[in-house]
N, C-alpha and C positions, 0 to 999 in steps of 0.2 A: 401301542405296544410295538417294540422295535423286532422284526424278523431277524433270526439266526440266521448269518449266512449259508451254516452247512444244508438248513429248511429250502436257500434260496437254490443251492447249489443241486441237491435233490430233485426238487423241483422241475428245473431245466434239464435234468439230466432224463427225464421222464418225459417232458416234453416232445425231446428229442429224440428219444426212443419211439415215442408213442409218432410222430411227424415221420421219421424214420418207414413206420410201416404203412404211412398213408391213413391213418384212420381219426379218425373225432373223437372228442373228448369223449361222447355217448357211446361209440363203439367199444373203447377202453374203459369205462363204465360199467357195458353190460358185459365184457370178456372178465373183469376183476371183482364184479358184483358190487361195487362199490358206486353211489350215485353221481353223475354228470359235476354237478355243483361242488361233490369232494374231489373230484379230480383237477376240476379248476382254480378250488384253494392249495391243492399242494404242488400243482404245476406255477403258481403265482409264490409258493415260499411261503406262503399266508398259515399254514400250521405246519405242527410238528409230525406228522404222522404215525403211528406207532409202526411196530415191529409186522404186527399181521395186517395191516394194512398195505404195506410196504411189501408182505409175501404176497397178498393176495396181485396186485399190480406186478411184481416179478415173477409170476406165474402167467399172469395173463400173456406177458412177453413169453415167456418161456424161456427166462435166463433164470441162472442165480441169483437171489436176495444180492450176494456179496458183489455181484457184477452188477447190481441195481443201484447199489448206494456204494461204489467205487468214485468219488468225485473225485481223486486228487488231481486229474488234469483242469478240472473248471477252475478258469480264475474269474470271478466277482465283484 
């Protein structure tokens, strides 16, 4: 199954957030309640992740959803 860029774009853009603060996938994990292995598929572009998955991880940062999934500077 072929990833959606915007998944890939997402993805990185979380990475980089999540590297940004210094912390592990597990740290961001246990901050978003969501588990190590899901933060690894949507930082790899690997799924789509819904809407409250996506708040729960823009919470954990402590930004806005809409400052979370802002990709249009990533090019891919």
């Amino acid at each position: 199954m072929k990833t959606n860029t915007i998944d890939k774009k997402i993805g990185l853009k979380i990475k980089l957030e999540r590297t940004k603060k210094g912390w592990s996938q597990e740290k961001l994990a246990e901050l978003s309640g969501l588990s190590k292995n899901s933060i690894g598929i949507i930082e790899r572009g690997e799924s789509s992740p819904s809407i409250k998955t996506l708040e729960k991880i823009a919470f954990a940062f402590n930004i806005s959803l809409p400052d979370l999934v802002d990709v249009t500077k990533f090019e891919i």
